[in-house]
C-alpha positions as CSV (number, residue, x, y, z in Angstrom):
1,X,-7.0,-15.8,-6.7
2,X,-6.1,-15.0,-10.4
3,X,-5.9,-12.1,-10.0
4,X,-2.5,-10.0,-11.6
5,X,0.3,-9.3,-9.3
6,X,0.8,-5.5,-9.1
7,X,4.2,-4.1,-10.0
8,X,4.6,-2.9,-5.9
9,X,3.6,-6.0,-4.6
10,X,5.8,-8.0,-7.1
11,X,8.3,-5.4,-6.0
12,X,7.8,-6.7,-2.3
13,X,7.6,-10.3,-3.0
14,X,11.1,-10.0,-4.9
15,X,12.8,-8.3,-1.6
16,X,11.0,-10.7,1.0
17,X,12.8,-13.6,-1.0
18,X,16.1,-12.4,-0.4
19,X,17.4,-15.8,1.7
20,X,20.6,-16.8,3.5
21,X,21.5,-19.5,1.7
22,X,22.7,-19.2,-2.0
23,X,20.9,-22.7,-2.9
24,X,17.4,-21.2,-1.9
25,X,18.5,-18.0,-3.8
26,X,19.4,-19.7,-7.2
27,X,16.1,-21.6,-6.7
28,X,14.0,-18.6,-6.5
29,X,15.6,-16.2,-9.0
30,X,15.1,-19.1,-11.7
31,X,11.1,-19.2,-10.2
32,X,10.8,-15.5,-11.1
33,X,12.5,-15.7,-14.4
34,X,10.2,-18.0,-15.5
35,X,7.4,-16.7,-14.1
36,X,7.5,-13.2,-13.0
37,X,5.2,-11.7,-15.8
38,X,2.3,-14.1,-15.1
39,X,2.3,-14.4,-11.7
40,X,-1.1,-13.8,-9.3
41,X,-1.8,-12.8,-6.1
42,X,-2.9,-16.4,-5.2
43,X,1.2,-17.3,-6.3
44,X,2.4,-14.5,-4.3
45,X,0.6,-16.6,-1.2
46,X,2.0,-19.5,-1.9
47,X,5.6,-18.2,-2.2
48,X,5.2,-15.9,1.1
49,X,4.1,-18.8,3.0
50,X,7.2,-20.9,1.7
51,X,9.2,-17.7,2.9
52,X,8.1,-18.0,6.3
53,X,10.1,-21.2,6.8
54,X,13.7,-21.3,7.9
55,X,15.8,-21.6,5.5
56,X,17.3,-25.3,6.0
57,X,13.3,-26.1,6.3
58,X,13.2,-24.2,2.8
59,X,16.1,-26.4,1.3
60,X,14.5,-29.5,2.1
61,X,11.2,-28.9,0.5
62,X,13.2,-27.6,-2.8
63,X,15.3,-31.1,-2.6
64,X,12.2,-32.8,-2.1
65,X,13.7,-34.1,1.3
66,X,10.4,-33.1,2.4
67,X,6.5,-32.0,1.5
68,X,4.3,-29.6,2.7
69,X,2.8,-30.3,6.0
70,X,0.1,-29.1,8.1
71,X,-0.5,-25.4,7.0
72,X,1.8,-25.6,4.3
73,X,0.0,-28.2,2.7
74,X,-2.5,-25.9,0.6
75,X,-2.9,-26.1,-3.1
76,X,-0.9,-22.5,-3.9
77,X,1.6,-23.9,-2.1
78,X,2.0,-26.7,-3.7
79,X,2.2,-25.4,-6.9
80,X,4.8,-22.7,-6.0
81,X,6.6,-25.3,-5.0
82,X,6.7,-27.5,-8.0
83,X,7.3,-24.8,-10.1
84,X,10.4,-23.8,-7.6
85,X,11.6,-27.4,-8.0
86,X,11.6,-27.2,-11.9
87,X,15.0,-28.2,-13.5
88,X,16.8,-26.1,-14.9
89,X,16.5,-25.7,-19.1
């Protein structure tokens, strides 16, 4: 699923990662700064499956308190979330 992200959909993916918590938010404006102009449909399902989780559930998996499990555990999702969980430059 390389294929381009579409400015509406990017548009929707941007608003469906609004979060609760301000540590999830600082995690995912960094992800789109970074990666915003390159990003695919197949990233766009890995980063609305990560949405679907609450948003301590979220937290952890960003601290690496946890990993994905069970239908989480699928390769856009895993690389979502290692390039969420990329330090700061």
């Amino acid at each position: 699923m390389q294929q381009p992200l579409g400015e509406r959909e990017l548009s929707r993916l941007k608003w469906r990662c609004r979060r609760g918590l301000l540590e999830n938010d600082l995690f995912i404006e960094r992800y789109f700064q970074r990666h915003e102009a390159a990003l695919t449909v197949g990233d766009a399902a890995g980063l609305s499956a990560l949405m679907d989780l609450a948003d301590n559930d979220l937290l952890d998996l960003l601290l690496r308190r946890t990993e994905p499990k069970g239908e989480l555990d699928r390769p856009e999702v895993r690389q979502t979330l290692e390039r969420l969980r990329l330090p700061a430059a």
